[in-house]
TORKOL-4160 file (C-alpha; in steps of 0.2 Angstrom, whole numbers, padded with zeros to 4 digits, m for minus):
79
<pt num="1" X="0000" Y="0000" Z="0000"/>
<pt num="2" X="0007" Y="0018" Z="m0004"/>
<pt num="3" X="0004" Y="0030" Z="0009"/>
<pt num="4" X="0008" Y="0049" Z="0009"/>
<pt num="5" X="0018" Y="0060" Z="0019"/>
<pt num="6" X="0012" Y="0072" Z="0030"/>
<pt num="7" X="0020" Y="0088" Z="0027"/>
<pt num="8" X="0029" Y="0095" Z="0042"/>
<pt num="9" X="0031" Y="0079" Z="0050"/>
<pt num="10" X="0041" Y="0065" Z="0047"/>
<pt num="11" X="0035" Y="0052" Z="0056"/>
<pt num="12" X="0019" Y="0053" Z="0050"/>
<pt num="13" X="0008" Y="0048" Z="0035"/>
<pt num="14" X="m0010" Y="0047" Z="0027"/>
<pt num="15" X="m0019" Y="0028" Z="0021"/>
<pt num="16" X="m0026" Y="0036" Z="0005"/>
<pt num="17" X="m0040" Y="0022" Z="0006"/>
<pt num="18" X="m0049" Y="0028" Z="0023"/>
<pt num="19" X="m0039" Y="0045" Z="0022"/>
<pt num="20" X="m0032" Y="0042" Z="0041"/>
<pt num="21" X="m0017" Y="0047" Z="0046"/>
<pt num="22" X="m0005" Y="0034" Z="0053"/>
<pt num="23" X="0012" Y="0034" Z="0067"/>
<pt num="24" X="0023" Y="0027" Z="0056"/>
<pt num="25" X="0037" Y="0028" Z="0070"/>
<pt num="26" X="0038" Y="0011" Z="0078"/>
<pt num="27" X="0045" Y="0017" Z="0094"/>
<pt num="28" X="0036" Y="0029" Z="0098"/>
<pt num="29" X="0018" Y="0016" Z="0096"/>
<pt num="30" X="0029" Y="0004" Z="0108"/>
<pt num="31" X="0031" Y="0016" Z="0119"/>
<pt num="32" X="0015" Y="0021" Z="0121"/>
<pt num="33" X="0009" Y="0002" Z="0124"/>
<pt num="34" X="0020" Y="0000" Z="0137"/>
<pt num="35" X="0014" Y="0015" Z="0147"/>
<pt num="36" X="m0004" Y="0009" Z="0142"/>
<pt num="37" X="0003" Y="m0009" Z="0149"/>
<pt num="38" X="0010" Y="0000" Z="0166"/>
<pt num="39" X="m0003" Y="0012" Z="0168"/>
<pt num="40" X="m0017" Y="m0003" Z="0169"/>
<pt num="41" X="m0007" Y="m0014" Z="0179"/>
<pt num="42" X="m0005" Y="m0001" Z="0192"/>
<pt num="43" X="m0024" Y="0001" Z="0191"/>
<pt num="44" X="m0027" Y="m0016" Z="0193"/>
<pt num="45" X="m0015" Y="m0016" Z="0210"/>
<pt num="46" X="m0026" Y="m0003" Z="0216"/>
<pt num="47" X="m0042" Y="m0011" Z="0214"/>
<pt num="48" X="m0034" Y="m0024" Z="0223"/>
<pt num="49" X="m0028" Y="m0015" Z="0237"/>
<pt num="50" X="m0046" Y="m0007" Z="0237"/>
<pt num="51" X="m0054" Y="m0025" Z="0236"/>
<pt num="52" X="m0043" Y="m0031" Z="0252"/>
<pt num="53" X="m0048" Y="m0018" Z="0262"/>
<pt num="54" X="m0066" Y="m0020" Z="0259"/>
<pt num="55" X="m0063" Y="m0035" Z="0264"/>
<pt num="56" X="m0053" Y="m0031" Z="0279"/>
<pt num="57" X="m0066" Y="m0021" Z="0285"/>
<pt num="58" X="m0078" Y="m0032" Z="0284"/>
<pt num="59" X="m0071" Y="m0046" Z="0294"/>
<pt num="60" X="m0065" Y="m0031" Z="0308"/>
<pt num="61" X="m0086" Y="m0028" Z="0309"/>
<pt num="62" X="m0089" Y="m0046" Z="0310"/>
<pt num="63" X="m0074" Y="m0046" Z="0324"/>
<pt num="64" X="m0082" Y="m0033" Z="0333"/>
<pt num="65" X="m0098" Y="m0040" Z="0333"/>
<pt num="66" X="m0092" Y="m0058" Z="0340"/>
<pt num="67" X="m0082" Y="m0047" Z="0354"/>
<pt num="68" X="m0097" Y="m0038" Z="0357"/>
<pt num="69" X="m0108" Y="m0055" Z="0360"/>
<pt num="70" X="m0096" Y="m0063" Z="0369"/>
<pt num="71" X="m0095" Y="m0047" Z="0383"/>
<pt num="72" X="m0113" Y="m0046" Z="0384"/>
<pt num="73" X="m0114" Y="m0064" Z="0388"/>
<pt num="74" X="m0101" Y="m0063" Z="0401"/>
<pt num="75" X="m0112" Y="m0048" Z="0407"/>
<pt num="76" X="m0127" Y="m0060" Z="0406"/>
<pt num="77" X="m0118" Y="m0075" Z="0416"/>
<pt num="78" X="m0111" Y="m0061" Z="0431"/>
<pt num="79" X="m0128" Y="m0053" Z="0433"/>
């Protein structure tokens, strides 16, 4: 296929089939990916982290409620 430059900038050229405009640097397009890459690995950690501490949290309620029971039935058994 025979694209066209686009004048004023060398990396770049125009599909003259659909008229779009392509990166033709190589480097720059794997750059970008691996940002992408990092950028949604680092969001996936933190939906992670965010996930754990729901959970934490959750099991801290149910710890607090068990703790809770258990003083009230010593309180019960003293009376």
């Amino acid at each position: 296929m025979n694209y066209y430059k686009v004048e004023g900038h060398n990396h770049l050229v125009r599909d003259p089939e659909t008229n779009s405009i392509i990166n033709a640097n190589m480097t720059d397009h794997q750059e970008y990916l691996a940002k992408r890459n990092a950028r949604d690995e680092e969001n996936q950690k933190i939906q992670n982290l965010e996930s754990d501490v729901a959970n934490i949290r959750g099991d801290l309620d149910e710890i607090k409620f068990l703790l809770r029971s258990i003083v009230n039935e010593s309180r019960w058994y003293n009376d």
